[in-house]
C-alpha positions as CSV (number, residue, x, y, z in Angstrom):
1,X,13.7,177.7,-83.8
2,X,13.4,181.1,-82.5
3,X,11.3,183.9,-84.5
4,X,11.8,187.4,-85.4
5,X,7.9,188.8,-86.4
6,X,7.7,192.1,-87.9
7,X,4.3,193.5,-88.4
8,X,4.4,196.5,-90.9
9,X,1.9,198.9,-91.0
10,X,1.2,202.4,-92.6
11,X,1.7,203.9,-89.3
12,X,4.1,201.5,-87.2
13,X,6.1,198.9,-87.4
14,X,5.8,196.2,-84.6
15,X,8.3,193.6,-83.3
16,X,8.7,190.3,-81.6
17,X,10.3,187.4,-81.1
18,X,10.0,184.1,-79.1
19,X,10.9,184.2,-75.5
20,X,9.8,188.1,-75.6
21,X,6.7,189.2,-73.8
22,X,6.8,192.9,-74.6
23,X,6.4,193.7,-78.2
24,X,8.6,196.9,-79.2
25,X,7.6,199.2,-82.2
26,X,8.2,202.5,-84.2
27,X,6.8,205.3,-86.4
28,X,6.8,204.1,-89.9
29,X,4.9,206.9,-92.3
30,X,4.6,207.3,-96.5
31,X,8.8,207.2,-97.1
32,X,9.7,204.5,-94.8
33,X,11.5,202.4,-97.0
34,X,12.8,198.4,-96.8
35,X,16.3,199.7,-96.3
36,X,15.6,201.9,-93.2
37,X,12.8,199.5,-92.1
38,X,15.5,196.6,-91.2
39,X,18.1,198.8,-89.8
40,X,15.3,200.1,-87.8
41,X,14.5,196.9,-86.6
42,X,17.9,195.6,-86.3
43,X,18.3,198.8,-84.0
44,X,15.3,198.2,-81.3
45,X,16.0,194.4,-81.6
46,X,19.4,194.3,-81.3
47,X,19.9,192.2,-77.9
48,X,17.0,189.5,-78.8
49,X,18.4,186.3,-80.1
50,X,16.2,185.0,-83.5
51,X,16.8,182.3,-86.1
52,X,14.4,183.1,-88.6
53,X,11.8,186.4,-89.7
54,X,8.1,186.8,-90.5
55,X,7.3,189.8,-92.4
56,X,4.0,191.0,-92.1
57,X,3.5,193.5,-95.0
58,X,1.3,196.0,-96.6
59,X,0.9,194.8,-99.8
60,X,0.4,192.2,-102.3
61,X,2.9,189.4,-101.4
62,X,2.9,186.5,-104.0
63,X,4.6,183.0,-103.2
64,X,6.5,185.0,-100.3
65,X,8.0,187.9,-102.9
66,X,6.2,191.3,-102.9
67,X,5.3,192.3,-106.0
68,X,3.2,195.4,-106.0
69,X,4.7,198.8,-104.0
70,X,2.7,199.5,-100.6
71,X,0.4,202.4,-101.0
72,X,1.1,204.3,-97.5
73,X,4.8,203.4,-97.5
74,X,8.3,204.7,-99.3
75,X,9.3,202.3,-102.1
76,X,12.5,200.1,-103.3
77,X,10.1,197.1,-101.7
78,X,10.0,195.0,-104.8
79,X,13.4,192.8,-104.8
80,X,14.1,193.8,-101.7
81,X,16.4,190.9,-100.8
82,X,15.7,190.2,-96.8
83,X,17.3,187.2,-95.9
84,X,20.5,189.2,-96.6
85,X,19.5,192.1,-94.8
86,X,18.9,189.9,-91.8
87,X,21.0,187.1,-92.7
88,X,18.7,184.8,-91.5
89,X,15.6,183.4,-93.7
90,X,12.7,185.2,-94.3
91,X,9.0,184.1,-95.1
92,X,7.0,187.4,-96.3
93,X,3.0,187.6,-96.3
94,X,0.6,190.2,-96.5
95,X,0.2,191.8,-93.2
96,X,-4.0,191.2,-93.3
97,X,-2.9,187.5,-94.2
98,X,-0.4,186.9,-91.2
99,X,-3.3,188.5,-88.5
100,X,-5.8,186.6,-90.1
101,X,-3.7,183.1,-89.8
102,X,-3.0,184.3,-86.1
103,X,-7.2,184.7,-85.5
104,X,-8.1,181.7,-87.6
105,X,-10.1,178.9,-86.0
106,X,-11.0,176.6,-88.5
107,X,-13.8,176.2,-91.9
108,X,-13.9,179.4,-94.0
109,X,-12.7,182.7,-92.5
110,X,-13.1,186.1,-93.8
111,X,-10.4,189.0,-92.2
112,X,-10.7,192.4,-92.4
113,X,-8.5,195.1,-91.0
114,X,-9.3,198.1,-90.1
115,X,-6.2,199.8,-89.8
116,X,-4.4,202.6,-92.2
117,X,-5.9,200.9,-94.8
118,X,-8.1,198.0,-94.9
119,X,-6.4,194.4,-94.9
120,X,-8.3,191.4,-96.0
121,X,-7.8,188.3,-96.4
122,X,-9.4,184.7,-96.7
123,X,-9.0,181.1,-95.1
124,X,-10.8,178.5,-96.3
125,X,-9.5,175.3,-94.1
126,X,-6.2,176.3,-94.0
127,X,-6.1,177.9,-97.4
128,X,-4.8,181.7,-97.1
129,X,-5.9,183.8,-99.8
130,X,-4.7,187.3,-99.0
131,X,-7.2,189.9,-100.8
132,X,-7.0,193.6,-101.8
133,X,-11.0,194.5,-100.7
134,X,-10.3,197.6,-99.8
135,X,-9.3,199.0,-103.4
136,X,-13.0,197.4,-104.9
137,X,-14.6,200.3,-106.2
138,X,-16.8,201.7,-103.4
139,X,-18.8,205.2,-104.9
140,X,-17.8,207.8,-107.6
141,X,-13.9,208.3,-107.3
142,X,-13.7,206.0,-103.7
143,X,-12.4,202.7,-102.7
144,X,-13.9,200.7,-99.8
145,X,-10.1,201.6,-97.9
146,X,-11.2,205.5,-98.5
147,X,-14.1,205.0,-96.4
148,X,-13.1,202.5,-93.7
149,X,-9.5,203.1,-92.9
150,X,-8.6,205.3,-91.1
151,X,-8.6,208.6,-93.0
152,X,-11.8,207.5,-94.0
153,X,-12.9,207.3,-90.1
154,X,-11.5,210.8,-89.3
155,X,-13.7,212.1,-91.9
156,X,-16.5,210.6,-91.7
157,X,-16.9,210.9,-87.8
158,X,-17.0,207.7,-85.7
159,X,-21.1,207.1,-85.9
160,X,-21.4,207.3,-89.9
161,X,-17.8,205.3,-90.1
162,X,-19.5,202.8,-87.9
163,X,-22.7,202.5,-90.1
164,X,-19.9,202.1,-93.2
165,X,-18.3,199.1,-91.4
166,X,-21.5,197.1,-91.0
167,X,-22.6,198.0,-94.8
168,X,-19.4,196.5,-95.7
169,X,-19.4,193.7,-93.8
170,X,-23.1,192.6,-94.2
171,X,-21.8,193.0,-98.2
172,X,-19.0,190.7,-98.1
173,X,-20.4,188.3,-96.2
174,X,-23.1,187.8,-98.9
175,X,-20.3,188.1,-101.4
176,X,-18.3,185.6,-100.1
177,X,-20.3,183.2,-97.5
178,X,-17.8,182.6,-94.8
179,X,-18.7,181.1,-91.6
180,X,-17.4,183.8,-89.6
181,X,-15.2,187.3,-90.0
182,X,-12.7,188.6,-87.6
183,X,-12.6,192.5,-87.4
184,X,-9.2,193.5,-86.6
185,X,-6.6,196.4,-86.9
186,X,-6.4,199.3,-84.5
187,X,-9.7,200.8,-85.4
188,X,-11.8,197.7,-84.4
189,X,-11.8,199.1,-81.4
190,X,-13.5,202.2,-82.1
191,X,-16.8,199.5,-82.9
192,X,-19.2,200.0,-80.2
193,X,-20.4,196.6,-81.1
194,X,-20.1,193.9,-83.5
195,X,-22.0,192.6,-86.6
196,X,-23.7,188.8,-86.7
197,X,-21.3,185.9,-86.8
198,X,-18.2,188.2,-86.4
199,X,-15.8,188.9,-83.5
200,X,-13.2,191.1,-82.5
201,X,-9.4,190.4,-83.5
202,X,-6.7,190.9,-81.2
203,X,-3.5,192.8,-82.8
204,X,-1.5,189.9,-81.4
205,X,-3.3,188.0,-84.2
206,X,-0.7,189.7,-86.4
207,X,2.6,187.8,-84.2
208,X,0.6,184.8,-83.4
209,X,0.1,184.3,-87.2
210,X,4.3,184.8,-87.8
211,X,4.8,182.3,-85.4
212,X,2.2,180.0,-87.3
213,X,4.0,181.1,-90.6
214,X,6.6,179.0,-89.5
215,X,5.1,175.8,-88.6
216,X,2.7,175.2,-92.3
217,X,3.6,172.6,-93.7
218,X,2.3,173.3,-97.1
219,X,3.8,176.2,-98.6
220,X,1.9,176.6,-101.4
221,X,-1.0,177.4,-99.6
222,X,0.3,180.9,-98.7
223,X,0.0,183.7,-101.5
């Protein structure tokens, strides 16, 4: 079976499919909505030949239905029914949860993103819990996204952002004892070098992981 992977993010939306080597991509932005998202991607994809899509999205995705609006995104996402848009099925999961699946190695895994936002998510041997981390309270009137993601970055300057990064990190590994966490998203790369017991993702984590999507066998352990 041949996959269609779409990774959504607050700035981009990524694309590939089995038997493709290049990925292909475009701007997304705050009123990019589900409607203009496919017939983007119908657009840039149009002489790839798929049987089924991954959805990779920005929010909280529950039993493969999204159910809370993304924050950096347009709306109408809720009931949004895919497999008709594409007329082919559809698995959704949150976008930290499909690049986590694509970096996971086995035991207990702690993702973050560090993207637009801040993805998370968790694996615990096989397990996917995706997580909203980055909206925990963080200081007076700030979330931990407001000071990691990206706006957070270009505010900060890259050495504080950096120091903010290993706070967190060092915090939610004590929070939530994994054996190791995998720092993706665009920004990891702005790390000059990497906390204990954690490694660098690779944003082809994100299509790795939609290609994985397809092959679980238990369902129910995707939320």
């Amino acid at each position: 079976m041949k996959i269609l992977v779409i990774d959504v993010g607050g700035s981009h939306v990524k694309c590939i499919a089995s038997g493709q080597t290049n990925p292909v991509k475009f701007k997304s932005g705050p009123k990019l909505t589900p409607h203009q998202m496919v017939r983007k991607v119908l657009k840039i994809t149009k002489d790839w030949q798929f049987d089924a899509v991954s959805i990779g999205y920005p929010g909280v995705v529950r039993y493969g239905k999204i159910v809370r609006e993304p924050h950096n995104l347009g709306s109408g996402w809720i009931g949004f029914d895919f497999q008709a848009a594409f007329g082919r099925p559809v698995k959704a999961i949150n976008d930290g949860a499909m690049q986590a699946l694509g970096g996971y190695e086995g035991g207990k895994m702690l993702f973050l993103g560090l993207g637009t936002g801040l993805g998370s998510a968790l694996i615990v041997d096989g397990a996917i819990a995706a997580m909203e981390l980055g909206h925990l309270h963080y200081s007076e009137g700030c979330n931990y996204e407001d000071y990691l993601g990206k706006q957070g970055r270009k505010r900060l300057g890259n050495k504080k952002w950096r120091g903010k990064v290993m706070d967190a990190v060092e915090g939610f590994r004590k929070a939530l004892l994994p054996d190791y966490i995998v720092l993706g998203g665009g920004n990891a790369a702005k790390l000059k070098r990497m906390p204990p017991q954690t490694r660098r993702g690779d944003n082809a984590d994100a299509f790795l992981g939609g290609f994985r999507l397809w092959e679980r066998q238990n369902r129910n352990a995707i939320e």
